[in-house]
Legacy VTK file of the C-alpha trace (Angstrom):
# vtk DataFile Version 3.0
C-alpha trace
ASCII
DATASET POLYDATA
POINTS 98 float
43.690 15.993 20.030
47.055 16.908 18.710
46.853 16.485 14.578
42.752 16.333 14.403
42.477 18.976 11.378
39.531 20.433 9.325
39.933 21.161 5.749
37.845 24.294 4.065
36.612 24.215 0.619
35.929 27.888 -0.539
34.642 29.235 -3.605
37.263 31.837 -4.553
35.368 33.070 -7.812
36.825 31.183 -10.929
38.479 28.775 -8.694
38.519 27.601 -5.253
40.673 27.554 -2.450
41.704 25.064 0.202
42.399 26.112 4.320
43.535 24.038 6.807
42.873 24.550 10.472
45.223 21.353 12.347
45.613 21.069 16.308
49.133 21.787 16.509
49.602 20.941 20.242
48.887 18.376 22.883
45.430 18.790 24.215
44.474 20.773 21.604
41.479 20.266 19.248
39.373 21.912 16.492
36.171 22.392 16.723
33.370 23.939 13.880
30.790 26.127 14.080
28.031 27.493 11.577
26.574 30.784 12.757
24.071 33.530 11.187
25.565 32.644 7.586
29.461 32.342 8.905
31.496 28.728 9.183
33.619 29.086 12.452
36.386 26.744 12.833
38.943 27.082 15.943
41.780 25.411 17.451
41.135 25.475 21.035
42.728 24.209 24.218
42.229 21.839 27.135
40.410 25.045 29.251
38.454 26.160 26.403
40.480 29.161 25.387
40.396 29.633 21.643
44.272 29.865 20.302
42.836 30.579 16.224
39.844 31.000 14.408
38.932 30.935 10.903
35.984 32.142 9.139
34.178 31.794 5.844
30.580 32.866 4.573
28.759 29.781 5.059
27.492 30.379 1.013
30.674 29.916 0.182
32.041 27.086 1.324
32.191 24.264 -0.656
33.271 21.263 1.372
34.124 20.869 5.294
36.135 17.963 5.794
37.096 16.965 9.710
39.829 14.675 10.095
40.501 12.979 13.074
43.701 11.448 14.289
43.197 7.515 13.891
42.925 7.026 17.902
43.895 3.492 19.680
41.369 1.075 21.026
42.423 -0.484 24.471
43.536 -3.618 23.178
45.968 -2.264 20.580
46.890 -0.336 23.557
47.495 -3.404 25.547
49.903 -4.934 23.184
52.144 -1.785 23.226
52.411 -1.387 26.813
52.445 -5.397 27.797
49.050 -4.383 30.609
46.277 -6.556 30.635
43.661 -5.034 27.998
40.888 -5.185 31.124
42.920 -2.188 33.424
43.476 -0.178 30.269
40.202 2.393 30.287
38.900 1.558 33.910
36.961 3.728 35.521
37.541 5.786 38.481
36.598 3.664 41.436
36.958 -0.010 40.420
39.499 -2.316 42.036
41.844 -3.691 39.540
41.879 -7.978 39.623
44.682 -9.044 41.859
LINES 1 99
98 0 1 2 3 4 5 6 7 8 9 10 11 12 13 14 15 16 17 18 19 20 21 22 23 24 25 26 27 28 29 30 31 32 33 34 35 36 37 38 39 40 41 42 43 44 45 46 47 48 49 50 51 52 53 54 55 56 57 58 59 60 61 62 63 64 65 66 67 68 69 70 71 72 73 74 75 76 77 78 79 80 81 82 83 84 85 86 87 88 89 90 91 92 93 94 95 96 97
């Protein structure tokens, strides 16, 4: 989702360094992946194509730190929009009360 981002903690020697991979678009998100010794994180989009990577040695990372965008629950939803807290959520296939 748009603003999820993963902070890197790498051990640049005699001091360390910070990277920051954020999903900069709608419908975009970041995922991680640790590989044969390598930390893979992407920003990726809706149909899976990968717009960024970054990539440490897994030995020296420090810290990995995923941040997600606070998301709403249907309620606090609700409230915003004036809809019943019920249709907000529904799955495909059920017939709103009437």
């Amino acid at each position: 989702m748009k603003g999820d981002r993963v902070e890197i903690v790498v051990d640049a020697g005699d001091t360390t360094r910070t990277y920051e991979v954020v999903a900069s678009r709608a419908g975009r998100r970041v995922e991680t992946a640790v590989r044969r010794g390598v930390v893979e994180v992407s920003e990726v989009t809706r149909t899976g194509a990968v717009v960024r990577t970054a990539r440490f040695m897994a030995t020296r990372v420090l810290a990995l730190v995923e941040q997600p965008v606070p998301r709403e629950e249907g309620a606090e939803k609700a409230e915003k929009t004036g809809q019943k807290a019920a249709s907000i959520g529904r799955p495909f296939g059920d017939v709103p009360e009437t």
